[in-house]
C-alpha positions in Angstrom: 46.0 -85.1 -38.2 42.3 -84.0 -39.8 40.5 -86.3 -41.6 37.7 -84.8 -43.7 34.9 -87.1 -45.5 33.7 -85.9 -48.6 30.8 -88.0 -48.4 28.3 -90.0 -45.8 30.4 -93.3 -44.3 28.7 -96.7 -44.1 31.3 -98.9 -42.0 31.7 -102.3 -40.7 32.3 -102.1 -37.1 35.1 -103.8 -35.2 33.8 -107.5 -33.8 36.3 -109.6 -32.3 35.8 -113.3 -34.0 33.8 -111.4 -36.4 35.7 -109.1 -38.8 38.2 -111.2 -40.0 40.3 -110.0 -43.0 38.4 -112.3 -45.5 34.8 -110.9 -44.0 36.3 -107.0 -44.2 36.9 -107.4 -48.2 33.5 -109.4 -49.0 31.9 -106.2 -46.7 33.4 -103.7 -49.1 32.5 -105.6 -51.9 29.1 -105.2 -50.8 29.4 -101.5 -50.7 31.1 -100.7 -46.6 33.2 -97.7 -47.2 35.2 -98.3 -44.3 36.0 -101.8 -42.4 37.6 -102.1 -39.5 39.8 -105.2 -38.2 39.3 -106.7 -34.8 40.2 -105.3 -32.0 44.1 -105.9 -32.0 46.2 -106.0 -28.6 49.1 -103.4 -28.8 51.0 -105.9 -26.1 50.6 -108.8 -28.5 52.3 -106.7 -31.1 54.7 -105.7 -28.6 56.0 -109.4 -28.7 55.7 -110.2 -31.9 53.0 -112.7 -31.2 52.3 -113.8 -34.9 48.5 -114.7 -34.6 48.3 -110.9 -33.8 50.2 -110.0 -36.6 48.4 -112.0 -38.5 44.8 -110.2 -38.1 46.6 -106.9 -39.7 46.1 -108.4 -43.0 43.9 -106.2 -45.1 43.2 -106.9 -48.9 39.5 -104.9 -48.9 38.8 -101.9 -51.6 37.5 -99.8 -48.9 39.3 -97.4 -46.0 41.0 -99.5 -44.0 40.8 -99.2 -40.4 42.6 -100.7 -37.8 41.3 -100.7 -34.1 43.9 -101.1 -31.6 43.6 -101.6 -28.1 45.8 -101.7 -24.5 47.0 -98.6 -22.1 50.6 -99.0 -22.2 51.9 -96.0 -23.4 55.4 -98.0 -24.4 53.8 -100.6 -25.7 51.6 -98.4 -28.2 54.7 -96.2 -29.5 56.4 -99.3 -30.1 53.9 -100.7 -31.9 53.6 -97.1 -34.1 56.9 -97.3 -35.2 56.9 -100.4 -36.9 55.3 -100.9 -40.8 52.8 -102.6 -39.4 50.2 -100.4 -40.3 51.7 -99.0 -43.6 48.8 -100.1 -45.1 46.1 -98.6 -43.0 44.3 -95.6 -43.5 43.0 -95.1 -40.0 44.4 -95.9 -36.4 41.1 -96.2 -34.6 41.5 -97.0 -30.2 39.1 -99.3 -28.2 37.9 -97.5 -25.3 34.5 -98.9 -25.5 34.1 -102.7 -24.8 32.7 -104.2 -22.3 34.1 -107.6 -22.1 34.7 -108.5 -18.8 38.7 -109.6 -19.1 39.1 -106.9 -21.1 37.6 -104.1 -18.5 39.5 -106.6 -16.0 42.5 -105.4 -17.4 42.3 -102.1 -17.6 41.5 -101.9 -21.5 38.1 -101.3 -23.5 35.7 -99.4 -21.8 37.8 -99.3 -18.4 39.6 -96.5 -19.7 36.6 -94.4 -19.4 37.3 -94.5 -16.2 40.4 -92.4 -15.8 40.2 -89.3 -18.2 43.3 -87.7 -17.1 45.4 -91.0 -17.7 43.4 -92.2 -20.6 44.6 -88.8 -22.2 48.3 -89.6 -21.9 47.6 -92.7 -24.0 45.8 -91.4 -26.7 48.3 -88.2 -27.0 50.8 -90.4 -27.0 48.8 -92.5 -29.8 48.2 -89.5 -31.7 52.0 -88.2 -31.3 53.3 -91.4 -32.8 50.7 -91.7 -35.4 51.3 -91.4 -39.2 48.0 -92.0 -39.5 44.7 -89.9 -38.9 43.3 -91.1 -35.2 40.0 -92.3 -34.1 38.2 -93.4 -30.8 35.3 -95.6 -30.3 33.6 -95.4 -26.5 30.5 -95.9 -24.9 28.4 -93.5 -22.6 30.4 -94.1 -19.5 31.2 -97.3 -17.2 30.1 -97.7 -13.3 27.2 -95.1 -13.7 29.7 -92.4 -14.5 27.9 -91.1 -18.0 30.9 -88.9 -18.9 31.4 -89.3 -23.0 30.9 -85.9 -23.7 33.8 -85.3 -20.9 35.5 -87.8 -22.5 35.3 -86.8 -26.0 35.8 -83.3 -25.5 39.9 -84.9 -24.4 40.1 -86.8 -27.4 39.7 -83.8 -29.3 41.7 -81.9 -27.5 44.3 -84.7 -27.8 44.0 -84.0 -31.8 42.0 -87.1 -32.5 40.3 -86.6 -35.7 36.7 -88.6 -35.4 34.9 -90.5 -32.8 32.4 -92.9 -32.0 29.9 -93.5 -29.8 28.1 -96.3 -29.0 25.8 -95.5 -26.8 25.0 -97.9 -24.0 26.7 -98.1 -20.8 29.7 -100.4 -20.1 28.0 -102.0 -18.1 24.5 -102.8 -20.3 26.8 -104.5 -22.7 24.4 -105.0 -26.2 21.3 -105.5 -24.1 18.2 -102.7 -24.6 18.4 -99.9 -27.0 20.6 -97.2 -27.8 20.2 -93.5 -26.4 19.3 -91.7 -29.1 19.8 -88.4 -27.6 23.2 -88.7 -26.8 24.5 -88.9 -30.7 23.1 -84.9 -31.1 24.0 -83.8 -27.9 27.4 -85.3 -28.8 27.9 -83.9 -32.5 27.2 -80.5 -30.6 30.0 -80.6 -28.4 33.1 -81.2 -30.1 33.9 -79.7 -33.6 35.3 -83.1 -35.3 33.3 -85.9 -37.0 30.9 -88.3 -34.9 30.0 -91.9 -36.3 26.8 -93.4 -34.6 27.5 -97.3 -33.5 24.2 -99.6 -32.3 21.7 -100.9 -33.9 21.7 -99.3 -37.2 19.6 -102.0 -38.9 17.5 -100.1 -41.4 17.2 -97.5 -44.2 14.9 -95.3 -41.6 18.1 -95.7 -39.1 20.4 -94.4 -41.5 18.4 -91.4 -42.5 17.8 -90.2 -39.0 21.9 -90.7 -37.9 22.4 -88.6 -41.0 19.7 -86.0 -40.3 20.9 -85.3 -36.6 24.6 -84.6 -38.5 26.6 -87.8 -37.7 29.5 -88.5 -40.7 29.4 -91.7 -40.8 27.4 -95.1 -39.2 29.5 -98.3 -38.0 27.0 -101.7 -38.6 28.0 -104.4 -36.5 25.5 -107.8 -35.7 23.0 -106.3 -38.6 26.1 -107.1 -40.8 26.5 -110.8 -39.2 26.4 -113.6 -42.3 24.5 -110.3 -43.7 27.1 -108.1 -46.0 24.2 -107.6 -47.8 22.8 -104.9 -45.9 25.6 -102.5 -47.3 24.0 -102.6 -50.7 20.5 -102.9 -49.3 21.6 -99.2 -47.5 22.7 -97.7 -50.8 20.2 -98.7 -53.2 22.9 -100.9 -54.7 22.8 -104.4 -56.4 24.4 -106.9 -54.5 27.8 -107.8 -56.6 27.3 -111.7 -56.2 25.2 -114.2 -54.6 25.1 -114.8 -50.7 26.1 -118.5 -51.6 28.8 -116.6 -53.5 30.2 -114.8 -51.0 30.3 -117.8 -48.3 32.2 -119.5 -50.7 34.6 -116.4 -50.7 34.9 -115.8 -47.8 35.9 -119.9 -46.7 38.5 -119.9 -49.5 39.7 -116.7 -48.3 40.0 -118.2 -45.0 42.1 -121.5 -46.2 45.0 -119.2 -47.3 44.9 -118.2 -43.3 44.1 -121.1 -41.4 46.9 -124.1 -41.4 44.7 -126.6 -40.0 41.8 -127.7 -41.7 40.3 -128.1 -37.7 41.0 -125.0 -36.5 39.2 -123.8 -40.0 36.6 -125.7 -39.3 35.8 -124.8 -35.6 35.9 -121.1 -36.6 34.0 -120.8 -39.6 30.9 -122.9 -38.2 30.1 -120.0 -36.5 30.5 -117.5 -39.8 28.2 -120.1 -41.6 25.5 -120.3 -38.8 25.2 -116.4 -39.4 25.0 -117.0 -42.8 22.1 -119.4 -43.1 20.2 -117.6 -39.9 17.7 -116.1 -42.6 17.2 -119.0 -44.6 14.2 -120.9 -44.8 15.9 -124.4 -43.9 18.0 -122.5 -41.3 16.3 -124.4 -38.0 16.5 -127.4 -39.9 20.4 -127.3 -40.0 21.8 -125.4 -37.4 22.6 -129.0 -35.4 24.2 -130.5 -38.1 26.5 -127.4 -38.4 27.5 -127.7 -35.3 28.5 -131.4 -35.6 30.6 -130.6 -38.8 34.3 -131.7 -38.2 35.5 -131.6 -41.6 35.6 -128.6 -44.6 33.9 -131.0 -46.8 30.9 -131.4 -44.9 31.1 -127.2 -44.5 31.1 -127.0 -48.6 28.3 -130.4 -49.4 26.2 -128.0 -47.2 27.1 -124.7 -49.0 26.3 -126.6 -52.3 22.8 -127.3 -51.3 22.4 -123.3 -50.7 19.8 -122.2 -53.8 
């Protein structure tokens, strides 16, 4: 299935513990024209597991993505044939991380590995699809550099964009990006290419667009930072950063059952938040030591 885009996309990138469904929405708010979930396990949904089912929730104004992940072809077209996804816009497929039980496993960037097998999975994903298809890699995994290779199959399996981050499995997040390998990408295969890593600035954007990229996925620049959507576009923010902390917490208590569990997750969400602030240093301790939500929103009060 094609998928054409009429215009340049600005996306939040998939970040397991990150892109929650309450961070997607404030994202879009902020301007993302695409945000995806995190990375979901197609074996989880295979049993039902709930928390999985769970992290499919998607209430944003933006394309929805949802980035799916495991190599069991079963398990996938099981997984397709369900509703699940009814509300999606985009089935995107994790063949790029680099955590280590993941790779362990045989998922994420491991499947880099293997073209010839990895293309049974994504034709399969593709076949059982209602949904326009997209893959997100990396420039290869034990010193094998083969994502052009490995993109070439994905088109050939009928997937209808990719992208790249490019770094090697096994660099993780660590140096900079290849530069080179976006154009030499976008000219060899004829379907869209999004640039992933370390599009931070205006400068970034403008040279992903100029070498002919569709779209650009933000990821850790977007950390306790949805501003940096509007800041791209030019655009006003639509409310405050205190605002949209506040948002996205109360978001979060129509998720989260217990008010500890809410807690322990969000501290990290909030430590992003602050991280520019002036008083930032002078707090990040006593975030850590918060056990309770009223401690979380006294602090988030005292946020000018």
């Amino acid at each position: 299935m094609n998928i054409k885009f009429d215009k340049f996309i600005i996306a939040l990138a998939p970040m397991a513990g990150v892109t929650d469904f309450a961070f997607r929405e404030i994202c879009a708010d902020f301007g993302a024209d695409m945000v995806v979930t995190e990375m979901v396990s197609v074996k989880a949904l295979e049993h039902k597991n709930n928390t999985t089912i769970k992290m499919l929730r998607d209430d944003s104004k933006a394309i929805r993505c949802c980035q799916l992940f495991g190599h069991d072809t079963e398990s996938l077209q099981q997984a397709l044939t369900t509703n699940l996804f009814d509300h999606f816009d985009v089935i995107d497929f994790n063949c790029g991380c680099p955590a280590p039980k993941i790779v362990k496993n045989h998922d994420g960037s491991s499947m880099m590995k293997n073209i010839e097998e990895t293309r049974k999975v994504i034709l399969s994903l593709v076949k059982n699809s209602s949904k326009p298809v997209s893959v997100k890699f990396r420039l290869g995994i034990d010193n094998n550099i083969n994502y052009i290779e490995f993109a070439q199959m994905c088109e050939e399996c009928g997937v209808s964009f990719l992208t790249l981050h490019a770094r090697t499995k096994e660099q993780g997040y660590a140096g900079e990006v290849d530069k080179s390998a976006y154009e030499k990408l976008i000219k060899s295969v004829n379907i869209p290419v999004f640039w992933s890593g370390d599009i931070k600035t205006q400068s970034d954007l403008d040279y992903a667009k100029s070498i002919g990229c569709s779209g650009v996925m933000i990821g850790r620049a977007a950390m306790g930072n949805p501003e940096i959507f509007c800041k791209l576009k030019n655009n006003t923010p639509p409310y405050t950063k205190k605002e949209a902390i506040k948002k996205h917490l109360n978001l979060l208590k129509t998720y989260y059952k217990s008010e500890r569990t809410l807690v322990s997750y969000f501290k990290k969400h909030l430590m992003w938040y602050v991280k520019s602030m002036d008083f930032a240093t002078s707090i990040k301790l006593q975030i850590l030591q918060f056990t309770s939500l009223k401690e979380i929103e006294d602090l988030i009060e005292l946020i000018p």
